[in-house]
C-alpha positions as CSV (number, residue, x, y, z in Angstrom):
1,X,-48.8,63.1,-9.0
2,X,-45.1,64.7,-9.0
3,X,-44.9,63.9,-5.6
4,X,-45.3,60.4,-6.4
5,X,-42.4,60.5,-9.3
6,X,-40.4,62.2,-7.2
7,X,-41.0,59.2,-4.6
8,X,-40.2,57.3,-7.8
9,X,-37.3,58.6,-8.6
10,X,-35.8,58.9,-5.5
11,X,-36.3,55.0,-4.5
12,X,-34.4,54.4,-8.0
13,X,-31.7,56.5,-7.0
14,X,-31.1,54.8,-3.5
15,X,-31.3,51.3,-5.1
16,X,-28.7,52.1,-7.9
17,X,-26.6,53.9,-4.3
18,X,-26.7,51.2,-2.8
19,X,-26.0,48.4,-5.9
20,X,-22.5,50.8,-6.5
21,X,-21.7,50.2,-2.8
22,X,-22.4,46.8,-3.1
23,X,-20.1,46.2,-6.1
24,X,-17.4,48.7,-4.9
25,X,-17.6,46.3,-1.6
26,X,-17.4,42.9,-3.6
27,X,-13.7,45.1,-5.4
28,X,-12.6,46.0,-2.7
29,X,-12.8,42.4,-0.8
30,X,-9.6,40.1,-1.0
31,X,-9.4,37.2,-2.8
32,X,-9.9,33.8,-1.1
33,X,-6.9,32.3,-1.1
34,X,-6.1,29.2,-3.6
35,X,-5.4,26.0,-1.2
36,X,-1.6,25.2,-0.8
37,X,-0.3,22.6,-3.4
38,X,-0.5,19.0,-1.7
39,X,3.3,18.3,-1.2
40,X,4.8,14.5,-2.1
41,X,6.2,12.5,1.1
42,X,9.9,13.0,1.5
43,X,11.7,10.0,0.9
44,X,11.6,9.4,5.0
45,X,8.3,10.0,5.3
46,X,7.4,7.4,2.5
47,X,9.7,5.0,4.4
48,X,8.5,5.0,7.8
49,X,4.4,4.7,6.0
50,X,5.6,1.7,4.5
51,X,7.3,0.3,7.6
52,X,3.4,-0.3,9.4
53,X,2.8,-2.6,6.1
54,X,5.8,-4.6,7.2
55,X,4.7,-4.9,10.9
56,X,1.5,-6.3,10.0
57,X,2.6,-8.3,7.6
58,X,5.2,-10.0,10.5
59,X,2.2,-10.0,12.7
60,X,0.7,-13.1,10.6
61,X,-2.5,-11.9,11.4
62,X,-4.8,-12.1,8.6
63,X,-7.6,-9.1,10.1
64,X,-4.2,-6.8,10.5
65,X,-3.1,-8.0,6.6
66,X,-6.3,-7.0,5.2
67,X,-6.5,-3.7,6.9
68,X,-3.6,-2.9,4.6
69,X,-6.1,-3.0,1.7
70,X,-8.7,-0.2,0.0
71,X,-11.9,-1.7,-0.2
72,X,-11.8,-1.3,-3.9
73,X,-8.1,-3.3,-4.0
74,X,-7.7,-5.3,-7.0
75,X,-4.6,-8.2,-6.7
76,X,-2.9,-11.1,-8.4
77,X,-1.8,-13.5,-6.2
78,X,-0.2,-16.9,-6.4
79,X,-3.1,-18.4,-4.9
80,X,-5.3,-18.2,-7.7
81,X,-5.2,-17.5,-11.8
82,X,-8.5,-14.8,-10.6
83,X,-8.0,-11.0,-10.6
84,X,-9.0,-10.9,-6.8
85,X,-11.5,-7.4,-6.3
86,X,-13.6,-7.6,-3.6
87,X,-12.5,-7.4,0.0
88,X,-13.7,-11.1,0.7
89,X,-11.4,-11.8,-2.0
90,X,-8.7,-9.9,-0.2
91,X,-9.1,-11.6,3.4
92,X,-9.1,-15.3,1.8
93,X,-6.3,-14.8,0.1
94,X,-4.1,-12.8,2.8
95,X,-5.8,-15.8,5.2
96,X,-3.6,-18.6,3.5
97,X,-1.1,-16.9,3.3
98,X,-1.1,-16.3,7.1
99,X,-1.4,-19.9,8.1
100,X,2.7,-20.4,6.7
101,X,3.4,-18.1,9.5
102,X,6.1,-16.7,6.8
103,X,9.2,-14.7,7.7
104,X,10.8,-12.4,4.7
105,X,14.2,-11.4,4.4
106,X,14.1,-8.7,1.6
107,X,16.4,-8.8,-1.4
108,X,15.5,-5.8,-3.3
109,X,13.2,-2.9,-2.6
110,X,12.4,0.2,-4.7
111,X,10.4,2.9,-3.4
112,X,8.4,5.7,-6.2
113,X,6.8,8.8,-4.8
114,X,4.9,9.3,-7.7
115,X,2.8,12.4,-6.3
116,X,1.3,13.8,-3.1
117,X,-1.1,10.5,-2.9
118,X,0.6,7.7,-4.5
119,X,3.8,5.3,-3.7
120,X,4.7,2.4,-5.7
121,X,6.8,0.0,-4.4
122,X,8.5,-2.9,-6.1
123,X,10.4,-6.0,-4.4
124,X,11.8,-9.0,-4.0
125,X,11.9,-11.1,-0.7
126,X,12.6,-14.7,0.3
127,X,10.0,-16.2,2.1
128,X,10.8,-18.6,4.9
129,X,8.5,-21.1,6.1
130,X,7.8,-24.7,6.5
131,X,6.2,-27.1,4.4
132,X,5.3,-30.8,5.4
133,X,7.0,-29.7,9.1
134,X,10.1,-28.9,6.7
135,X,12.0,-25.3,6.6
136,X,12.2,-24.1,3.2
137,X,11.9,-20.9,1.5
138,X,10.9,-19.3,-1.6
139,X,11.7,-16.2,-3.4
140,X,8.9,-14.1,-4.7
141,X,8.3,-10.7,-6.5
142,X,5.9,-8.0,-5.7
143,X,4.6,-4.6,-6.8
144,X,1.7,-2.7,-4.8
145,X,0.6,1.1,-5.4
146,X,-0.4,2.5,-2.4
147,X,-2.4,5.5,-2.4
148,X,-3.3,8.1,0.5
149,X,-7.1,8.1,1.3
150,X,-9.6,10.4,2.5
151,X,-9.5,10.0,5.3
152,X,-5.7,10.4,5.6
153,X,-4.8,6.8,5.5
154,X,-2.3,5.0,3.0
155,X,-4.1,1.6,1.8
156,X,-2.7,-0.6,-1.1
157,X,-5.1,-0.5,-4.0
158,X,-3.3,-2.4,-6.6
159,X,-0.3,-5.3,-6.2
160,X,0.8,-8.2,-8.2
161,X,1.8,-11.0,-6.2
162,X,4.1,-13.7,-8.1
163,X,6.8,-16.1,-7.9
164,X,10.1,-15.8,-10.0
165,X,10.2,-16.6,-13.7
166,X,12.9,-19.3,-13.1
167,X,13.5,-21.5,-10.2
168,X,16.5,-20.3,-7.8
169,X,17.9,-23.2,-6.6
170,X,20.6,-20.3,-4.3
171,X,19.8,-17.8,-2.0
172,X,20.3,-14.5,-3.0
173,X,22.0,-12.5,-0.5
174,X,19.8,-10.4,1.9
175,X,19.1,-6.4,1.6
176,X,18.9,-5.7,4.9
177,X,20.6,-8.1,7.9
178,X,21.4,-12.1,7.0
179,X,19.4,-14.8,7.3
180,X,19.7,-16.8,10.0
181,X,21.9,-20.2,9.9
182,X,18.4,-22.2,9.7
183,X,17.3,-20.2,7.0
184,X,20.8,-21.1,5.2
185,X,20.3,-24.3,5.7
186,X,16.9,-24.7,4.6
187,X,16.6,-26.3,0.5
188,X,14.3,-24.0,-1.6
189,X,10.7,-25.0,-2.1
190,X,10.5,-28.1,-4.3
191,X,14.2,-28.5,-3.8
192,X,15.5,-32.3,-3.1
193,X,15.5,-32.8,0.2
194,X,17.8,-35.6,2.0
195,X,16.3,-38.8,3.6
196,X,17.0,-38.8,7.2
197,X,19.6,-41.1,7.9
198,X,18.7,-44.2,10.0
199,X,20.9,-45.7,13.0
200,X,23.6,-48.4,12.5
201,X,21.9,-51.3,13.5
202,X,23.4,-52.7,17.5
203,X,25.1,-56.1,17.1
């Protein structure tokens, strides 16, 4: 019978042994390190993520367009009074407005890192493009937030598409570059535009 307590008491002492190396083991190993802070884009690198939007836009291409947006991208457009949500949505709208084959000159463009995911950019750009087989342009405003995925990628989730709250009958000098002569030339949308003038009649 003592030989048995002693067993006992010896298998007690081993276990509580070993559970004091175990802890001493779990003090004495390092911490896991805390994952470095996600760091905001510089200013540069913001800029040069944005400048693939404005590629695809210029590409008129309406899959490339799209591509731009998160599937969950809500928008107001000026193709519709609807809050547009659903990537069918998103294609239909970014569709018509491929078809006026539109080239921008930008007017005013401001660029918010807001944190290590999210840019917000605001604008305003004339649109050039033809309507009836006539140049003309319009000006319009935008706003898109544009935030980094999981994947890695930067997609536009939100943006508010619209048209200025008066009409400019002018247009307002360029940001970057000049228009071109024809774009000069060209009346604004629902501007007058002159009747063509017809020969002299030959005696």
């Amino acid at each position: 019978m003592k030989a048995k307590l002693l067993i006992a008491a010896a298998a007690v002492f081993a276990l509580g042994a070993c559970d004091q190396i175990g802890l001493s083991q779990k003090a004495e190993a390092p911490a896991a390190e805390a994952p470095a802070p996600a760091v905001p884009p510089t200013a540069e690198e913001a800029a040069a993520i944005l400048a693939k939007f404005d590629t695809a836009y210029a590409s008129n291409d309406p899959a490339q367009i799209a591509a731009l947006y998160a599937p969950n991208a809500v928008m107001l457009s000026t193709s519709t009074n609807d809050v547009i949500k659903t990537p069918e949505g998103v294609l239909a709208d970014v569709t018509e407005y491929a078809k006026l084959q539109v080239k921008t000159v930008p007017n005013a463009n401001e660029v918010q890192v807001l944190d290590a995911d999210t840019i917000v950019t605001t604008a305003v750009f004339t649109a050039d493009f033809k309507r009836n087989n006539r140049d003309t342009w319009q000006v319009f405003r935008v706003t898109q937030v544009v935030q980094k995925q999981a994947d890695g990628n930067w997609l536009i989730v939100n943006e508010h598409f619209a048209g200025p709250p008066k009409p400019i009958a002018a247009r307002l000098p360029p940001l970057v570059g000049a228009a071109t002569a024809e774009q000069n030339d060209a009346p604004p949308i629902g501007g007058v535009t002159p009747a063509p003038v017809s020969a002299p009649e030959k005696k």
